[in-house]
C-alpha positions, 0 to 999 in steps of 0.5 A: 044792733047796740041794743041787742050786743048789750043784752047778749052780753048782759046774758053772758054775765048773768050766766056767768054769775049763776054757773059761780054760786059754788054750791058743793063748798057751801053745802060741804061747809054745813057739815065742816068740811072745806071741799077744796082741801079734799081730794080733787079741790074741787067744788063739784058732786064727785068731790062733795062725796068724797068729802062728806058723802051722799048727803053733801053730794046729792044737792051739791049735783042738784044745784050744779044742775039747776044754776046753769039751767036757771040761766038759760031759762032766766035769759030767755023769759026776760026777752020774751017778756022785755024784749019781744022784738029781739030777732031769733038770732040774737035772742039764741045767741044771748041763751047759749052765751048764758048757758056756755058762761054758766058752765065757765062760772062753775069751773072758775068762780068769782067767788072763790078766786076762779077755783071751782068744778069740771062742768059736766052737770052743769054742761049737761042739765043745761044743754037740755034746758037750751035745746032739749033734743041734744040735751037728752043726747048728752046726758043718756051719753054722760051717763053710760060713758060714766057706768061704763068707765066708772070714771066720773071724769071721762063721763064729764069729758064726753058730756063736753065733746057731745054737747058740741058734736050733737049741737052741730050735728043737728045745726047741719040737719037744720034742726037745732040754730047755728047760734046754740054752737057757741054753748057748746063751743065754751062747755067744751072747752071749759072742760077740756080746760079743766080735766088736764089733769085727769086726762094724765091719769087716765093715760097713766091708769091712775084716775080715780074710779066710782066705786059704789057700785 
């Protein structure tokens, strides 16, 4: 039991470091530009356009998405290939503690005093690295809630409520493990955290719409 709360927890800091690399300030810092002085402050692709433009965003969104995915699938190549007799709920509980430490890692950052993005990328590339039947579910949902609102915040709150709602629906189908709740727990509540202030303007009619198309 010792061995498996280490290795739970272990996911978690792993997790937690990878959802930190803040990606969109390095790429942005290539071309001069300190993401966090523009704009929103903060570190993720909406921001990164806004700052230097789709060369900055593009992989700014690219390495979002990748980190808390490469921590899910890090997480559990190493038990299986380490510790193989692990019981499923441990080994299901340390990939959604990674994966939900990810999203936390990006939104506040070690490395650049606990600033960092909103986490709907993150949340939602590695919702669909964890279980992919819900992962499909929140990023066809962040998708059109974004081209419909044009609202890159609201599309980022909806891939949070729907990463916990579709995780839980399909826990109480008996589809998806109770355990991967706990990701869906954390991103959500890493967003809500995060978008405060959005959520202000967008009562108020002044949040900021995507205007590329």
């Amino acid at each position: 039991m010792l061995t498996g709360l280490i290795i739970v927890l272990a996911a978690g800091i792993v997790g937690y470091l990878l959802g930190s690399i803040p990606v969109g300030m390095l790429v942005c810092r290539l071309y001069g530009v300190d993401i966090r002085t523009v704009g929103s402050g903060r570190t993720g692709g909406t921001n990164a356009w806004r700052a230097v433009g789709l060369k900055a965003a593009i992989p700014t969104i690219l390495g979002d998405a990748g980190k808390g995915a490469l921590a899910v699938l890090l997480v559990n190549y190493v038990i299986e290939l380490w510790f193989p007799s692990l019981g499923s709920l441990t080994k299901e509980l340390a990939a959604a503690l990674a994966g939900g430490a990810a999203v936390w890692g990006h939104n506040w950052s070690v490395f650049i005093k606990f600033k960092g993005g909103a986490g709907g990328m993150t949340a939602a590339v590695t919702s669909l690295a964890l279980f992919p039947p819900a992962g499909g579910i929140v990023v066809l949902v962040g998708i059109l809630v974004i081209w419909w609102t044009r609202m890159a915040s609201v599309g980022t709150f909806a891939v949070g409520a729907t990463a916990f709602a579709s995780i839980l629906v399909l826990a109480l189908a008996g589809v998806a493990p109770w355990a991967y709740l706990t990701f869906g727990a954390m991103a959500l509540a890493a967003i809500f955290v995060s978008l405060r202030r959005n959520r202000e303007s967008v009562r108020t009619g002044q949040e900021r719409v995507i205007t590329i198309w």
